[in-house]
C-alpha positions in Angstrom: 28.4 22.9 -6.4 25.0 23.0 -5.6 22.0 22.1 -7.9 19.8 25.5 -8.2 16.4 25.8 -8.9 14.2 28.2 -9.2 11.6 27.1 -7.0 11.8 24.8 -3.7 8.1 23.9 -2.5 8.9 22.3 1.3 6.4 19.5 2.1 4.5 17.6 -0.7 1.2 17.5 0.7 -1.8 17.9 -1.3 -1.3 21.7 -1.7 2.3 21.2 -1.9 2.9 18.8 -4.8 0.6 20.4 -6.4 2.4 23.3 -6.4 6.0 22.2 -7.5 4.2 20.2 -10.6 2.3 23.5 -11.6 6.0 25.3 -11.4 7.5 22.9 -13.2 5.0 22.5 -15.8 5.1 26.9 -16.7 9.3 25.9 -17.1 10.6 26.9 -13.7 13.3 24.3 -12.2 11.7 23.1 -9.6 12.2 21.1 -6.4 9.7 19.4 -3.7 11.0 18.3 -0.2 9.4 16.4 2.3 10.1 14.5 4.8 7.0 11.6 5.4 8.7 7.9 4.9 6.5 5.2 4.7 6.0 1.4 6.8 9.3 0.3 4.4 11.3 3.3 5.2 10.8 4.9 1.5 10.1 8.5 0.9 5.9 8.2 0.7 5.4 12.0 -1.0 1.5 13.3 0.4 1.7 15.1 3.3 -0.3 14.3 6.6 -3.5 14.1 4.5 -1.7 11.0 2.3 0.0 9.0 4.9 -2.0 9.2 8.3 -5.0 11.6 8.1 -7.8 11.9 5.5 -6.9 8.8 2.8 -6.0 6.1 5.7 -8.9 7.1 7.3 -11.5 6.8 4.1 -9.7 3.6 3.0 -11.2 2.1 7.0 -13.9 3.6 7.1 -14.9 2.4 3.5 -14.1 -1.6 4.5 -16.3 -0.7 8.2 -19.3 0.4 5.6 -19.5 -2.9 4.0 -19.1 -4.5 6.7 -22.4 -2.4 8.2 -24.1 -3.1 4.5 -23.8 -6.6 5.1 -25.4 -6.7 8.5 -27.9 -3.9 8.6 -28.7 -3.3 4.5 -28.5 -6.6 2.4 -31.0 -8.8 4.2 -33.6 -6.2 2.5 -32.7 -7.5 -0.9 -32.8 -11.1 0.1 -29.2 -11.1 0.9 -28.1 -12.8 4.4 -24.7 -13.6 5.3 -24.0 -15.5 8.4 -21.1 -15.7 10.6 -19.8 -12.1 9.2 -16.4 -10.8 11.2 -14.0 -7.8 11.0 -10.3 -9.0 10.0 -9.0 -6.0 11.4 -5.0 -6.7 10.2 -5.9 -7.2 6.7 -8.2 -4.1 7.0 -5.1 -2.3 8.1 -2.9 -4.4 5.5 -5.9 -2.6 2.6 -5.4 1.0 4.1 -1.8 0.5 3.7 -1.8 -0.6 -0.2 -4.2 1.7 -0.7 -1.4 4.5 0.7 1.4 3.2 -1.2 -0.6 3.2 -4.0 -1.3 7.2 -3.8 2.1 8.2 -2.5 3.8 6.0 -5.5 1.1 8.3 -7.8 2.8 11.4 -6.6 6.2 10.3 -7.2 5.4 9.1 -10.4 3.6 13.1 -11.0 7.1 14.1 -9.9 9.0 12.3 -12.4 6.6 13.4 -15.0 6.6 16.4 -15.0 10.3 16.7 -14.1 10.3 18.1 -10.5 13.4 16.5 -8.3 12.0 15.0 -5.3 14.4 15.3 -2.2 13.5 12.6 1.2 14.1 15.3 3.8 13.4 18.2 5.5 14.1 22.1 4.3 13.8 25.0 5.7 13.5 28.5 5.0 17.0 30.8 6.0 17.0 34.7 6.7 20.0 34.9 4.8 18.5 33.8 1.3 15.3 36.4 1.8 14.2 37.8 -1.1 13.4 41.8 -0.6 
């Protein structure tokens, strides 16, 4: 037999996941499914925003500001750095901590506040309409 619950949020992005918590924390039995996997395979709950949109792309262009404070801002305060470089890989190795980090943060919400987390995709079927 089937687990029920009485509420199913599909996709755990950032309006998502918050969602099936808030459910679950007013006592419904809730469930969250989404389908993102991260560079290891693993489920990486977050939604576009999380895994390849607005956090990868803050985590970048944070290291590229330093790296532009170093060359352009610094030598005002009597700071000079010579020979400076981008390490483009380890930037990219940063973003990605810096993703597993957040999507481990959302499983971890899940867990606390008792929503089951399903790796997959769902989808809504005519038959089970509510009217």
């Amino acid at each position: 037999m089937a687990e029920k619950f009485d509420v199913i949020v599909i996709g755990a992005g950032p309006g998502g996941y918050v969602a099936a918590i808030r459910a679950a924390q007013l006592g419904l039995k809730t469930a969250c499914i989404d389908h993102f996997s991260g560079k290891d395979g693993k489920a990486a709950p977050g939604g576009t925003c999380l895994n390849v949109g607005c956090i990868p792309s803050k985590a970048l262009l944070d290291s590229s500001k330093h790296f532009h404070h170093l060359q352009h801002d610094y030598p005002a305060h009597g700071i000079t750095v010579e020979g400076v470089a981008i390490d483009v890989p380890r930037m990219l190795e940063r973003k990605d901590a810096v993703v597993k980090k957040l999507t481990g943060g959302v499983t971890q919400l899940f867990k606390g506040n008792k929503v089951a987390f399903y790796h997959g995709t769902g989808r809504l079927g005519v038959a089970r309409a509510v009217t």
